[in-house]
DOKETOR-559859 format. One line per field, with one value per residue (C-alpha): residue number from 1; residue in three letters; x, y, z. Coordinates in nm, 3 decimals. Each point is the difference from the previous one (the first is absolute). Layout:
// residues N
seq: (NUM; ...)
type: (ALA; ...)
east: (X; ...)
north: (Y; ...)
up: (Z; ...)
//
This chain:
// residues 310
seq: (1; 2; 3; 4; 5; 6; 7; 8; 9; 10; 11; 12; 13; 14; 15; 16; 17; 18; 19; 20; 21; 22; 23; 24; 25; 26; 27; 28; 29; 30; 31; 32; 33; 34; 35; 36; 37; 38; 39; 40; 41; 42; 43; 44; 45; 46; 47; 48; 49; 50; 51; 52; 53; 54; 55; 56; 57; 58; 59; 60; 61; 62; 63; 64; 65; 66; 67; 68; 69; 70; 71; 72; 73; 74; 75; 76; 77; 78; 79; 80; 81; 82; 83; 84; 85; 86; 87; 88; 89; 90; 91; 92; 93; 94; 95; 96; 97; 98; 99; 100; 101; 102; 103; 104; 105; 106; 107; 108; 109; 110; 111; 112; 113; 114; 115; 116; 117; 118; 119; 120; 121; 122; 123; 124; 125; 126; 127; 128; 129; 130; 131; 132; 133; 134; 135; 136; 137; 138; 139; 140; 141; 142; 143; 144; 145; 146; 147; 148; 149; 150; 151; 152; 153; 154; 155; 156; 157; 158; 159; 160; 161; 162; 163; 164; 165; 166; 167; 168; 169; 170; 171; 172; 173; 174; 175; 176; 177; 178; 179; 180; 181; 182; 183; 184; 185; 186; 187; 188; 189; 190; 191; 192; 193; 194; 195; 196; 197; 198; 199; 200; 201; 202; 203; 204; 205; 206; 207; 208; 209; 210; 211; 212; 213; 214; 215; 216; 217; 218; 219; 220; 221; 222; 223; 224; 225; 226; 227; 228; 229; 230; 231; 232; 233; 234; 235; 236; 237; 238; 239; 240; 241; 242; 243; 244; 245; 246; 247; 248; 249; 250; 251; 252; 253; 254; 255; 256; 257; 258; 259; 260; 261; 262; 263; 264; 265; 266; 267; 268; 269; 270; 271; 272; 273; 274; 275; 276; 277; 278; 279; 280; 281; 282; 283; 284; 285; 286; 287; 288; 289; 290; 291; 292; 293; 294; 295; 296; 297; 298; 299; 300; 301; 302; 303; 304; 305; 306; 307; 308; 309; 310)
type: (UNK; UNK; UNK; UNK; UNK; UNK; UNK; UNK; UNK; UNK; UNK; UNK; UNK; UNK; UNK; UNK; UNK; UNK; UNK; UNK; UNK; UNK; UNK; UNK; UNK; UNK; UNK; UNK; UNK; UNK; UNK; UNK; UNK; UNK; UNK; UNK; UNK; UNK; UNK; UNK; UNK; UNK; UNK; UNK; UNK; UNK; UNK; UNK; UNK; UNK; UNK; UNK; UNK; UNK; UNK; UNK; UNK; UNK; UNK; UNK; UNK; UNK; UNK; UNK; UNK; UNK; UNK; UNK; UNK; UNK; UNK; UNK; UNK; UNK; UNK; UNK; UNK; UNK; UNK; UNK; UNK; UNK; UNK; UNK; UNK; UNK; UNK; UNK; UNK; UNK; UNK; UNK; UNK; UNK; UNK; UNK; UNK; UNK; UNK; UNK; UNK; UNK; UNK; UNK; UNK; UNK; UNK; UNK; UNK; UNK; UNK; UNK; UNK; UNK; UNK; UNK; UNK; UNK; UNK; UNK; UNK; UNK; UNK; UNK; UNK; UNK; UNK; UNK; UNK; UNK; UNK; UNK; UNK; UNK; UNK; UNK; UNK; UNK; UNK; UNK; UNK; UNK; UNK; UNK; UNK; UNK; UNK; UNK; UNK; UNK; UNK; UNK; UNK; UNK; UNK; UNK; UNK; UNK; UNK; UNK; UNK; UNK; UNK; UNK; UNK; UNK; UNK; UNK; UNK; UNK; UNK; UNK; UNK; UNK; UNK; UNK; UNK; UNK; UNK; UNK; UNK; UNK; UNK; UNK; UNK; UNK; UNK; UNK; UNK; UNK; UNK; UNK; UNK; UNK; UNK; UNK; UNK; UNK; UNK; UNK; UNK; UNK; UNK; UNK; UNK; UNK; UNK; UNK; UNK; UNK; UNK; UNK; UNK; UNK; UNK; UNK; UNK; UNK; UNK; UNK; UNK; UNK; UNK; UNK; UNK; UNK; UNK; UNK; UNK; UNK; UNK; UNK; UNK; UNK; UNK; UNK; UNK; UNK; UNK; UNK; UNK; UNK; UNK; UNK; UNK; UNK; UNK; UNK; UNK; UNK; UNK; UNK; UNK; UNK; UNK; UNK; UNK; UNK; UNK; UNK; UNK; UNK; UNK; UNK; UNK; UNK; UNK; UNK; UNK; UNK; UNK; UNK; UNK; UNK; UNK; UNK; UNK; UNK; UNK; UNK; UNK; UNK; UNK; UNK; UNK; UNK; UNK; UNK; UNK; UNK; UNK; UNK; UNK; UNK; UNK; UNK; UNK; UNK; UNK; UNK; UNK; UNK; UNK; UNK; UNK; UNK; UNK; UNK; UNK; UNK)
east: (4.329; 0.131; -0.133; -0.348; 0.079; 0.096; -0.299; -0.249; 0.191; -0.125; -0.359; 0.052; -0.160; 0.255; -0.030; -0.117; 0.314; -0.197; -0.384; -0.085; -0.011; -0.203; 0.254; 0.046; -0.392; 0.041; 0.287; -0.178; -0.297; 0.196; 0.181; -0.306; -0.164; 0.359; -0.070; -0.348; 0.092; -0.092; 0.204; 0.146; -0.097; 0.197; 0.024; -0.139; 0.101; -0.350; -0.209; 0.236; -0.027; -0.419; 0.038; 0.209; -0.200; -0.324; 0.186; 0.066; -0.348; -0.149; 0.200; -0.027; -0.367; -0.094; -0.198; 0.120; -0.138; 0.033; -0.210; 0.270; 0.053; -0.300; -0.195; 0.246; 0.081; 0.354; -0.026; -0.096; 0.273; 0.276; -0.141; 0.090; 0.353; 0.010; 0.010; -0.087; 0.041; -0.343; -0.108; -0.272; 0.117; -0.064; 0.082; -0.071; 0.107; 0.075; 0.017; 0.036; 0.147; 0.321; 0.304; 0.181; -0.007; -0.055; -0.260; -0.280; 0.154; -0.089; -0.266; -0.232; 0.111; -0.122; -0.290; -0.092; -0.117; 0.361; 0.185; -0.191; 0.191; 0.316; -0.030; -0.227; -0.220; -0.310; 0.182; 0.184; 0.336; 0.121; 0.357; 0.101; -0.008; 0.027; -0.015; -0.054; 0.119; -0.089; 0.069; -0.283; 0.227; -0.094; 0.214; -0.239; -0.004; -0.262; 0.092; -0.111; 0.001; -0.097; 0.027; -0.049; 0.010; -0.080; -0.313; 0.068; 0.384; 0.018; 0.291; 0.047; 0.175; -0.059; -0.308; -0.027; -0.309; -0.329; 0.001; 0.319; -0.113; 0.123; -0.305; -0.301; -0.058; -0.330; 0.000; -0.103; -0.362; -0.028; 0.146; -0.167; -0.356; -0.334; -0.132; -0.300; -0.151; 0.064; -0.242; -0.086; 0.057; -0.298; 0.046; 0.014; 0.395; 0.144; 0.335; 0.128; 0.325; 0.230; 0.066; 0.292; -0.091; -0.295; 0.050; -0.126; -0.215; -0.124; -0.093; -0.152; -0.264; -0.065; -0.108; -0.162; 0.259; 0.180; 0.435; -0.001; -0.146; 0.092; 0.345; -0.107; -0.186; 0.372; 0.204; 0.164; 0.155; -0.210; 0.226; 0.096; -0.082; 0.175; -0.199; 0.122; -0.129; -0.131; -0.051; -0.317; -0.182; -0.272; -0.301; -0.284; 0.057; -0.282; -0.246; 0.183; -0.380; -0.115; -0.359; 0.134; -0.097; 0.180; -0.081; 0.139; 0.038; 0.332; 0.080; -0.334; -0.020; -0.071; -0.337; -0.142; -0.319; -0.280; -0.265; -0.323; -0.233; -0.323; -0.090; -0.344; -0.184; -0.055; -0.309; -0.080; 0.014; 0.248; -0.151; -0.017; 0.155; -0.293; 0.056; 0.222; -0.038; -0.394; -0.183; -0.267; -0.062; 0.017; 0.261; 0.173; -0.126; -0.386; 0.030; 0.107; -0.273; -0.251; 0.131; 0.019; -0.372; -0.086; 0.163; -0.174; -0.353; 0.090; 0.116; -0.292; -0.203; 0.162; -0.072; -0.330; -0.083; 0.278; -0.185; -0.279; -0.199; 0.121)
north: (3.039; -0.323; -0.075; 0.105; -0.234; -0.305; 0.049; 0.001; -0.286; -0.211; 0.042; -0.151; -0.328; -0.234; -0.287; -0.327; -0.272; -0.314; 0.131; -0.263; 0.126; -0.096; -0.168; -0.245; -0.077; -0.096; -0.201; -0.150; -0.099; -0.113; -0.251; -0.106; -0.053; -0.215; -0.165; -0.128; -0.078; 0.330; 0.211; 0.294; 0.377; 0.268; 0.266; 0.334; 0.347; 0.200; -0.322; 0.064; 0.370; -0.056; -0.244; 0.245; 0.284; -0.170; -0.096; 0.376; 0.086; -0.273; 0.104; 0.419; -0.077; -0.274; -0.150; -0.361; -0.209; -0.036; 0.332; 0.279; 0.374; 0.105; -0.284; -0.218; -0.359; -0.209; -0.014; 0.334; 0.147; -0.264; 0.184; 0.322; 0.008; -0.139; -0.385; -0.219; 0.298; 0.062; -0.318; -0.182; -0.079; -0.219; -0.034; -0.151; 0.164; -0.142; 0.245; -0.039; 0.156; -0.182; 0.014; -0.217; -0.126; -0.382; 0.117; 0.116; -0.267; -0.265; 0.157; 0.265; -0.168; -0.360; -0.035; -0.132; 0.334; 0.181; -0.297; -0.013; 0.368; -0.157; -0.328; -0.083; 0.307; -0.208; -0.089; 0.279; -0.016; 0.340; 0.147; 0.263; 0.070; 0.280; 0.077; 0.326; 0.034; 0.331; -0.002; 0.097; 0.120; -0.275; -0.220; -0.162; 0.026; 0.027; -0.241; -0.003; -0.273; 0.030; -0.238; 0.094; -0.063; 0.136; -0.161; -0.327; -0.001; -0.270; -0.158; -0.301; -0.135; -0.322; -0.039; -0.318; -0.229; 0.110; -0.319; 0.138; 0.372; 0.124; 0.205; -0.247; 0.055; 0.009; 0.315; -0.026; -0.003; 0.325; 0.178; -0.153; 0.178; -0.125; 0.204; 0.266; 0.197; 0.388; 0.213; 0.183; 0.388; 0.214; -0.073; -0.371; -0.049; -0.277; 0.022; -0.315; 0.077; -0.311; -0.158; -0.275; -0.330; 0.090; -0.165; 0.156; -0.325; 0.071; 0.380; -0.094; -0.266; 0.244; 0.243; -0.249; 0.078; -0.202; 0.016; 0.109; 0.320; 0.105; 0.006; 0.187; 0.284; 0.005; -0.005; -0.305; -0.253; -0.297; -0.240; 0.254; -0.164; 0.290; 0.232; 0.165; 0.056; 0.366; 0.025; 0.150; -0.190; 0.094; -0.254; 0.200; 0.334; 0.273; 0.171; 0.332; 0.136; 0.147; -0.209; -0.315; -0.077; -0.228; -0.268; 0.045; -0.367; -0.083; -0.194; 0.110; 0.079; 0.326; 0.098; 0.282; 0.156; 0.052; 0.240; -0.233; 0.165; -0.008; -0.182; 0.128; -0.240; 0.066; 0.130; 0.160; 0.409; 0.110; 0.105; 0.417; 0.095; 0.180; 0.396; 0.006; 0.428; -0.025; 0.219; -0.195; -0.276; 0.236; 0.011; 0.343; -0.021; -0.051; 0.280; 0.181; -0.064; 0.065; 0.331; 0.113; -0.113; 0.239; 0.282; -0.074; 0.023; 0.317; 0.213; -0.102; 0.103; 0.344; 0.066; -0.085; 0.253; 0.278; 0.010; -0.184; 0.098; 0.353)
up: (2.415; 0.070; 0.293; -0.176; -0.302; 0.251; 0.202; -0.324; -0.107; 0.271; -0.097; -0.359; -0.053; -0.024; -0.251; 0.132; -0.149; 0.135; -0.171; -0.290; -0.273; -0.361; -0.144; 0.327; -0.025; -0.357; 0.070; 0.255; -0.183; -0.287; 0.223; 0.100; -0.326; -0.037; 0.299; -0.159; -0.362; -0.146; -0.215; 0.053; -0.049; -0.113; 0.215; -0.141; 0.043; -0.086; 0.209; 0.269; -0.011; 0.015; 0.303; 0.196; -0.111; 0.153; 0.293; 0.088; -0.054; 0.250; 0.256; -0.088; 0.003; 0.249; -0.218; -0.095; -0.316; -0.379; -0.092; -0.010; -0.067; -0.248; 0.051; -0.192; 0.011; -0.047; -0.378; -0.040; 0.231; -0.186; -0.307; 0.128; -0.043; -0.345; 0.034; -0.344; -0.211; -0.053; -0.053; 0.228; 0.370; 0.211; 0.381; 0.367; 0.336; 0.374; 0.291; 0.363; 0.277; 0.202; 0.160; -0.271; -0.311; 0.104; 0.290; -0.336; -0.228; 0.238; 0.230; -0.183; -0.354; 0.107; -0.084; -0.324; -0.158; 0.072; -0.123; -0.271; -0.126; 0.123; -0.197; -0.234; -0.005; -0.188; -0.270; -0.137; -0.136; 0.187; -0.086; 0.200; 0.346; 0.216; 0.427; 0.187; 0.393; 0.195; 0.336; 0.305; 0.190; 0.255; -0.030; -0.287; -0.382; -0.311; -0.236; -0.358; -0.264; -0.382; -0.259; -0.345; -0.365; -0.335; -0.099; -0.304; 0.144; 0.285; 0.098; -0.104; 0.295; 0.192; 0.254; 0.212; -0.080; 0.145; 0.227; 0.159; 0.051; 0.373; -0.040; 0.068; 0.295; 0.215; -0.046; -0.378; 0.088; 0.212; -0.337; -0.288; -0.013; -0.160; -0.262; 0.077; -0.299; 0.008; -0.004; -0.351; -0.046; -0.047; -0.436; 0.032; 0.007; 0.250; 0.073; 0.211; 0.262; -0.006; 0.336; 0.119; -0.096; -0.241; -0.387; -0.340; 0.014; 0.308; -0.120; -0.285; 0.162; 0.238; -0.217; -0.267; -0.282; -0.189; 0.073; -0.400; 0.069; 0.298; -0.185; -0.332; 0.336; 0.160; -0.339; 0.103; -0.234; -0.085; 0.223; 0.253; 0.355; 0.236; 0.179; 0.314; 0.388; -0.038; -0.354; -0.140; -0.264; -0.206; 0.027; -0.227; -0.184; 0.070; -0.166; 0.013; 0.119; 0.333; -0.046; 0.106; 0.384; 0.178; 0.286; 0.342; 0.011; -0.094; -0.286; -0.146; -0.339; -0.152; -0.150; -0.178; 0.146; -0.258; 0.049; -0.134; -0.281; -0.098; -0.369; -0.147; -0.193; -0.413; -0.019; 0.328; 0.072; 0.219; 0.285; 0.085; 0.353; 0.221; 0.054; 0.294; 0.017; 0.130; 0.264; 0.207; -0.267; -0.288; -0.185; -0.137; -0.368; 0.106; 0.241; -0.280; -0.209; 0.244; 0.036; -0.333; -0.045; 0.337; -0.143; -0.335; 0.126; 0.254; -0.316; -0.197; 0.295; 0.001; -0.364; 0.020; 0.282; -0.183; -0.305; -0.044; 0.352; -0.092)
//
């Protein structure tokens, strides 16, 4: 039995001392975010549970990116295990595969989108931080990065001056997109998907609105400027009716097809539609007619010869 026990023994994975873990990749980070002038973020228990939780699944499943189990992205899977309480959520994600911590931070991460989640992230005053690592098994490990905070409570830590920003680079302009209309659902609703770089000024003079209401469309305070790579925003509410046919085109507005009708002048007699039941040019009715009349003259034909003749 011992010998059995010893031999299973050596077939139990044995845990990896030198693997990363979260809480090194959100040291890391925060050092760097030190490094640049940038406060700090507090590391969080449910973020860091979400990070390592999406970690798993991209390497269970082979399939790397931002859109997780069920279709869900990193704010919805932060939301998951119960961060803000209920209250609105908001969060960014980095992911890349590596053999250390400083090999994504400073290879995959270096671009200007990725250190935008590390640093600045467009603006937002994140709190909390939290890193997943799952190893391959190759030597090589899927690293995870959220950021998040409860939406209307940013830090209010320091931030270097936009002029000093380690982030403006020359990458910036393969990030920041140009605005192209969406295409409106079949009752006339436009919903517009937020991309890096893109402004609510920008949205709005795209779509011909005015700033004003594409706030009071999104619920958004009158002097709320924030608006987030990936969000959804609502551009024109619908119809709520099947009639409305759309354009192909996109960025083409909605319109409402309308059968035309026929207005007949005061005065005038509506016009009869022919007979459509007819039999070679005659129609049913006159047919009819003719036949009574036949059968008419044949009876009186018969009486005459049944008792008058007689």
């Amino acid at each position: 039995m011992l010998i059995l026990l010893s031999g299973l023994s050596a077939f139990h994975p044995v845990a990896d001392e030198s693997q990363p873990t979260g809480y090194d990749l959100a040291a890391e980070v925060n050092a760097y975010r030190a490094a640049n002038g940038y406060y700090q973020l507090s590391p969080n228990s449910l973020v860091m549970a979400a990070a390592q939780t999406h970690a798993e699944w991209i390497v269970a499943t082979g399939q790397g990116g931002h859109i997780g189990a069920g279709g869900s992205d990193e704010t919805t899977r932060v939301s998951w295990t119960g961060y803000g309480g209920g209250a609105e959520i908001h969060c960014d994600e980095n992911w890349a595969s590596g053999q250390t911590i400083s090999e994504v931070m400073y290879g995959a991460w270096s671009d200007w989108t990725h250190q935008e989640v590390m640093l600045n992230a467009w603006g937002n005053r994140y709190t909390d931080i939290g890193g997943g690592v799952a190893a391959r098994g190759d030597g090589r490990y899927v690293f995870v990065l959220n950021v998040c905070m409860v939406v209307g409570q940013g830090s209010g830590g320091s931030v270097p001056d936009t002029g000093s920003d380690a982030l403006a680079t020359t990458d910036l302009s393969n990030y920041v997109y140009s605005v192209t209309r969406a295409t409106p659902l079949a009752d006339g609703t436009i919903k517009h998907t937020v991309l890096y770089g893109q402004t609510l000024t920008s949205i709005a003079e795209a779509y011909g609105i005015s700033i004003e209401t594409l706030r009071e469309l999104n619920n958004m305070a009158a002097d709320d400027t924030v608006i987030w790579a990936e969000q959804e925003l609502l551009i024109q509410a619908g119809t709520g009716t099947e009639e409305a046919q759309v354009s192909s085109t996109p960025g083409a507005t909605a319109t409402t097809q309308v059968l035309p009708t026929m207005t007949i002048p005061s005065g005038t007699v509506t016009p009869q539609p022919t007979p459509v039941n007819t039999r070679d040019g005659l129609s049913v009715k006159t047919l009819g007619i003719w036949l009574v009349g036949i059968s008419a003259v044949g009876l009186a034909v018969v009486l005459y010869f049944a008792f008058v003749r007689k």
